[in-house]
VEXVOVO-897295 format. One record per residue (C-alpha): x, y negated, z negated. Coordinates in Angstrom, 2 decimals. Example, Ala and Ser with C-alpha at 12.3 -4.5 7.8 and 13.67 -1.06 7.14 Angstrom:
2
VEXMAR       u       v       w
VEXMAR   12.30    4.50   -7.80
VEXMAR   13.67    1.06   -7.14
//
This chain:
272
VEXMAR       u       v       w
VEXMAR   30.57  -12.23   36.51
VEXMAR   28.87  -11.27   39.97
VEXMAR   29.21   -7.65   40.78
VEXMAR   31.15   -6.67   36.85
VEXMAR   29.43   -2.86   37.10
VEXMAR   30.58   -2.32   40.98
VEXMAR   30.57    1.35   41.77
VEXMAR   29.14    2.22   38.22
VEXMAR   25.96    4.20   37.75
VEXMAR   23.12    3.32   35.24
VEXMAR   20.39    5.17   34.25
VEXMAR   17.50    3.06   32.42
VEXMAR   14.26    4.66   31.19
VEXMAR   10.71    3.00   31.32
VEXMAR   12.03    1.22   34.31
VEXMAR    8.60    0.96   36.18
VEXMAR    8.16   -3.28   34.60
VEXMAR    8.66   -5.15   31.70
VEXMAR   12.23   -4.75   29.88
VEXMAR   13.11   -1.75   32.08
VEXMAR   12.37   -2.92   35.25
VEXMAR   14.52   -6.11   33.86
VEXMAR   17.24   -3.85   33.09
VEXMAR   17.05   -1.89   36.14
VEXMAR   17.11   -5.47   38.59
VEXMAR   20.08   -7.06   36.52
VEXMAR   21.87   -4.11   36.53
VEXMAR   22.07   -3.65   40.18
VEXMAR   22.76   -7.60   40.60
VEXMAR   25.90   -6.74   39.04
VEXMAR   26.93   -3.83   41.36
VEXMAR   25.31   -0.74   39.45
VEXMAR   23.55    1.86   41.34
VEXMAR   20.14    3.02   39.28
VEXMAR   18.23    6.52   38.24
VEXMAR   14.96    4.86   37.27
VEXMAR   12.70    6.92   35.03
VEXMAR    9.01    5.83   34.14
VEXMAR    6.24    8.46   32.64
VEXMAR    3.93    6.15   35.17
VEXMAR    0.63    7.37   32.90
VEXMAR   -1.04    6.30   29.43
VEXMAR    1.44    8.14   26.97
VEXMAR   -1.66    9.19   24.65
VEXMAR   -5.18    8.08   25.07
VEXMAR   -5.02    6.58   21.76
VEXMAR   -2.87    3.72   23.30
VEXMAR   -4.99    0.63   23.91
VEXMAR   -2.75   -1.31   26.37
VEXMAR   -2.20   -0.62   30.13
VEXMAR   -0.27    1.73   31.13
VEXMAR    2.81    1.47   34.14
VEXMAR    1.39    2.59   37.36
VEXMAR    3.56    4.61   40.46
VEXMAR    3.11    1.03   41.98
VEXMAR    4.69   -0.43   39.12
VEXMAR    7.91    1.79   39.75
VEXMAR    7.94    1.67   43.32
VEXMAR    8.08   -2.34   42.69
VEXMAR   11.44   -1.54   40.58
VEXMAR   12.93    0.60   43.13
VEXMAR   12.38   -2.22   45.62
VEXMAR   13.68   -4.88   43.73
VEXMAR   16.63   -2.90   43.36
VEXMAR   17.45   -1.76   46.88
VEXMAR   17.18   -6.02   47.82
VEXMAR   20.08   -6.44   45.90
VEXMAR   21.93   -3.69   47.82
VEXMAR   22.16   -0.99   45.53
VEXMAR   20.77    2.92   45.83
VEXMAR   18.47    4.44   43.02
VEXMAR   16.57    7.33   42.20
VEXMAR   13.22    6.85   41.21
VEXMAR   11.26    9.33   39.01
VEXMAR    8.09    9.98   37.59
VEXMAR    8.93   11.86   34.14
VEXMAR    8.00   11.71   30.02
VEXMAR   11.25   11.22   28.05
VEXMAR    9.37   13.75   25.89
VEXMAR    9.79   16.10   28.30
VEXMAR   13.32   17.69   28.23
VEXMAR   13.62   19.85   31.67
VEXMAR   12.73   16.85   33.13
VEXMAR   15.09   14.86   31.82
VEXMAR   17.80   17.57   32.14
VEXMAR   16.83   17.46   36.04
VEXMAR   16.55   13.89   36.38
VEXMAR   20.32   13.54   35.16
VEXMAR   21.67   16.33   37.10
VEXMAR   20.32   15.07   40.47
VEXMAR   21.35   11.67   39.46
VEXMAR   24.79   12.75   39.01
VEXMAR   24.84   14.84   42.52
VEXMAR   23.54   11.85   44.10
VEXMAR   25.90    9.18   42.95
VEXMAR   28.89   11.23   41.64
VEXMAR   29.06    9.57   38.22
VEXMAR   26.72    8.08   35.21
VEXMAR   28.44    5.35   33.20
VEXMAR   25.45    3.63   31.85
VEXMAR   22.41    4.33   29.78
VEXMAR   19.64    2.02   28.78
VEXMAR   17.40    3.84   26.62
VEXMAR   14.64    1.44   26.79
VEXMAR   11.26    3.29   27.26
VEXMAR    8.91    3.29   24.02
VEXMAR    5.07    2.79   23.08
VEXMAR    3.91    0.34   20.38
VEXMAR    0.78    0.61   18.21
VEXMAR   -1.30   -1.02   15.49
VEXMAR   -2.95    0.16   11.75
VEXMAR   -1.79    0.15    8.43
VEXMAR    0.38    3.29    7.57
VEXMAR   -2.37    5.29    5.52
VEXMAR   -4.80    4.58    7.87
VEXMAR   -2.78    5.65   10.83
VEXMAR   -4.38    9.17   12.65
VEXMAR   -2.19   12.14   13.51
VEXMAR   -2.19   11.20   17.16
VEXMAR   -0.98    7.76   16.36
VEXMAR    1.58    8.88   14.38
VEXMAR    2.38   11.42   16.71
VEXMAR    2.51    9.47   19.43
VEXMAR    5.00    6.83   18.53
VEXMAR    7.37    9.11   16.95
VEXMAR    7.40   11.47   19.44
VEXMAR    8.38    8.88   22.22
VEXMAR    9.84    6.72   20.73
VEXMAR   12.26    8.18   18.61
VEXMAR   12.11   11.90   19.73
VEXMAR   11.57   11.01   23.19
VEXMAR   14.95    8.73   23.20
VEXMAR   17.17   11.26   21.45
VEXMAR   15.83   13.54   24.17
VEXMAR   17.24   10.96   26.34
VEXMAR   20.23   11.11   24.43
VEXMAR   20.92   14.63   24.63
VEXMAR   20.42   15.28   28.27
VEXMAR   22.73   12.13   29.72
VEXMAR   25.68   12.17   27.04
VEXMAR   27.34   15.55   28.65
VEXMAR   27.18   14.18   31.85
VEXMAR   28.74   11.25   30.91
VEXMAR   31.34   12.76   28.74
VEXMAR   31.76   15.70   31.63
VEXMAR   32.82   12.04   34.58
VEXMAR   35.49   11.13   32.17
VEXMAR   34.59    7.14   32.50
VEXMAR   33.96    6.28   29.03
VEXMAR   30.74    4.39   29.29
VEXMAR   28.24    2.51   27.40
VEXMAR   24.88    3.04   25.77
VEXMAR   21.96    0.57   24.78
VEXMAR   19.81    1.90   22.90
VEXMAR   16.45   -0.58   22.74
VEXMAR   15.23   -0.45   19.13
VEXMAR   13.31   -3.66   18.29
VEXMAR   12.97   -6.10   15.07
VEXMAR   11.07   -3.66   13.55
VEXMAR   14.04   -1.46   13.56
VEXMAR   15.48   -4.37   10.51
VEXMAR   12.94   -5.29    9.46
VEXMAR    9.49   -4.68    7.91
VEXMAR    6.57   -5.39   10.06
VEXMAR    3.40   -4.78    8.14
VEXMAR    1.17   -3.18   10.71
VEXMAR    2.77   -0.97   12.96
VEXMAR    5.05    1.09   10.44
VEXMAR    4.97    4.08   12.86
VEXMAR    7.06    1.99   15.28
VEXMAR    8.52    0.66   12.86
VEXMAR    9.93    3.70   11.55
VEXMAR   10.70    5.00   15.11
VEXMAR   13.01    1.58   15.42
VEXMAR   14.81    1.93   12.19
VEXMAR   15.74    5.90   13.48
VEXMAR   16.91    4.51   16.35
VEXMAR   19.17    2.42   14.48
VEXMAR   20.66    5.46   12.60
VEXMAR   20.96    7.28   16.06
VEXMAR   23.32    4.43   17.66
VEXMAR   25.28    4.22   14.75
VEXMAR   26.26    8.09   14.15
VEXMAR   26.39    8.08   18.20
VEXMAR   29.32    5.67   17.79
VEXMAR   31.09    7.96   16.06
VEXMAR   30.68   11.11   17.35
VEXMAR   31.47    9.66   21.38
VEXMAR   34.13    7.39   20.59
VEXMAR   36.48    9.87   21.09
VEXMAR   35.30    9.63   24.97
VEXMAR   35.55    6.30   24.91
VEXMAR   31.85    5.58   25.12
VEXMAR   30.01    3.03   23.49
VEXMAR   27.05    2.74   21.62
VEXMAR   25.16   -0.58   20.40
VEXMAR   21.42   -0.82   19.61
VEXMAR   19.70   -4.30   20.62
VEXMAR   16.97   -5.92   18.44
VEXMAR   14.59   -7.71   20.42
VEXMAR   11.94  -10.01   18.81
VEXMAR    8.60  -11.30   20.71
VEXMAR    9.35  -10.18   24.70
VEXMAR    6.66  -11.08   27.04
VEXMAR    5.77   -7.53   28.72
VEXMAR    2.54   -5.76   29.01
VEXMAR    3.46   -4.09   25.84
VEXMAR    2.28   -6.77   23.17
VEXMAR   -1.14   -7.19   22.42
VEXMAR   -1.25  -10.62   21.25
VEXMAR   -5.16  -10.52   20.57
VEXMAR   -4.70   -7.33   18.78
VEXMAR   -2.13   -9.01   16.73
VEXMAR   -4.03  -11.69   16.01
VEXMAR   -7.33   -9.38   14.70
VEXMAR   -4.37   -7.94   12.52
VEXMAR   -3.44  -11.29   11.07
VEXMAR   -7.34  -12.41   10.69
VEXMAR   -8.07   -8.82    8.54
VEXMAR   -4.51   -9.12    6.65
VEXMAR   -2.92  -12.49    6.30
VEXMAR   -0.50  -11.32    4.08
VEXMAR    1.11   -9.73    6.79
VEXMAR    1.57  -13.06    8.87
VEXMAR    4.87  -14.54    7.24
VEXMAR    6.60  -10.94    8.60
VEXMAR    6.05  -12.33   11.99
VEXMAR    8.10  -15.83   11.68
VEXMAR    8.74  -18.05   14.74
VEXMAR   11.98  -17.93   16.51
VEXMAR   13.88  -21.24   15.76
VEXMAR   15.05  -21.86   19.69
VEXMAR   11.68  -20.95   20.83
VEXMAR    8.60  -21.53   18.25
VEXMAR    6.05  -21.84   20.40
VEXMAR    6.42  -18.59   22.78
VEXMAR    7.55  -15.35   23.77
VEXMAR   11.05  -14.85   25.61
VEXMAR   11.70  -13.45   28.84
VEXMAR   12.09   -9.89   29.61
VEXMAR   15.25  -11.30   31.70
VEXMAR   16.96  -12.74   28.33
VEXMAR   17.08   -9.09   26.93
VEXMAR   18.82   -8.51   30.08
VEXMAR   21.45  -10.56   29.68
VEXMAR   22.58   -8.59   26.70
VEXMAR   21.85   -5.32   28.20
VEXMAR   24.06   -6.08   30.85
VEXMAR   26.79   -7.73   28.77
VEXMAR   26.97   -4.54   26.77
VEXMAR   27.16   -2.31   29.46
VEXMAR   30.20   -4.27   30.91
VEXMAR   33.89   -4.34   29.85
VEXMAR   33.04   -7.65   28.44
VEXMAR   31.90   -6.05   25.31
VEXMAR   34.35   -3.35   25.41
VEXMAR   35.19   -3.87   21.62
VEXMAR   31.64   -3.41   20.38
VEXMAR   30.37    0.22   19.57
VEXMAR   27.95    1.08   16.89
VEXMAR   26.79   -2.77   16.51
VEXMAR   22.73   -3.83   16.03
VEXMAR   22.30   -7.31   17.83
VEXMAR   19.23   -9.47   17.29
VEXMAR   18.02  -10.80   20.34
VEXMAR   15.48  -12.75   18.55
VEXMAR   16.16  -16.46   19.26
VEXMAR   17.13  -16.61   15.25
VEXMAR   13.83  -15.43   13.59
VEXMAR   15.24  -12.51   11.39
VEXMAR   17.40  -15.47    9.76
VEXMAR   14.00  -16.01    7.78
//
């Protein structure tokens, strides 16, 4: 339904492309003002695909003001908790209110778990998983302080119920995230906010490496049958957009009775 988050305010992090800019676009379609958050800079040197640029964001923040709605754009690390803090404070000044959170920004990385470095390690952990429950901690008082209710998305990924041989760094920062929706569900019901973690599976975004993916298969074949096809799609990756139309769904009344629920937005692959 055209315009279902009118007058609401969402807040989605690594907004500058890929899922977040997604997000951030669909969002606003629907009537949501935005506070867009990007780190805009290689999260650790050790990372091997390119990073978001300032272009990249400015690109979301234009996207978003063509369909009519205000935002406030930052360049921050979700690792970095006074920035955070600030982000959400001026967000709140400037709009009044903060009803949504997509907690969407995260790094990926390859190497079998013993062969993994500190920085790796390090690296994925600390944004993915630390980084988002940094995220966590600085918007939930401000959305339990507006009185709305609300919802959360939290982003985790396949990996987060599954094994994937490979990357268990990311893996394990998925499966936390899993853990962190569902004791969030609890412990904000009472405010009437919402918390659901979405699964995606095989998203076309600067993120995936496919040729280092496929070096990984080549070395350790074993690993291969982890990575199944999706049924509706076997022969591709799915849209950035498609994750969207869950994230937006979620944040909407329309799934008003969901709250501490993992969805699969995987085309059917974790049914093998």
């Amino acid at each position: 339904m055209a315009g279902s988050l009118q007058g609401r305010v969402a807040f989605v992090t690594g907004a500058a492309r890929g899922q977040g800019r997604s997000h951030a676009v669909r969002l606003a379609a629907e009537g949501a003002d935005i506070i867009a958050l990007d780190i805009c800079a290689p999260a650790s040197p050790g990372l091997t695909y390119p990073a978001a640029t300032p272009e990249d964001l400015a690109e979301t923040v234009r996207l978003v003001q063509a369909e009519g709605r205000k935002v406030l754009a930052r360049e921050a690390d979700i690792r970095d908790d006074a920035a955070l803090r600030q982000l959400v404070a001026d967000g709140v000044e400037q709009f009044g209110r903060l009803d949504v959170l997509v907690a969407n920004a995260g790094v990926l990385g390859w190497g079998r778990v013993w062969e993994l470095t500190d920085e790796e390690w390090d690296t994925v952990i600390g944004v993915n998983l630390t980084g988002t429950w940094r995220t966590l901690r600085a918007t939930i008082p401000a959305m339990i302080e507006a009185g709305n209710g609300g919802s959360i998305v939290v982003v985790s990924s396949a990996a987060g119920v599954k094994a994937t041989p490979g990357n268990g760094h990311y893996s394990a920062s998925k499966f936390g995230l899993t853990a962190l929706t569902n004791t969030l569900a609890i412990e904000v019901g009472e405010y009437g906010i919402r918390v659901n973690s979405i699964h995606p599976y095989s998203v076309d975004t600067p993120m995936i490496e496919p040729e280092a993916m496929m070096q990984l298969f080549a070395k350790h074949p074993g690993f291969l049958p982890s990575y199944p096809p999706m049924p509706l799609q076997p022969k591709g990756f799915m849209t950035a957009d498609e994750v969207s139309d869950v994230v937006v769904w979620l944040a909407g009344d329309g799934a008003g009775t969901l709250s501490g629920t993992q969805i699969n937005v995987d085309k059917g692959a974790l049914k093998y």
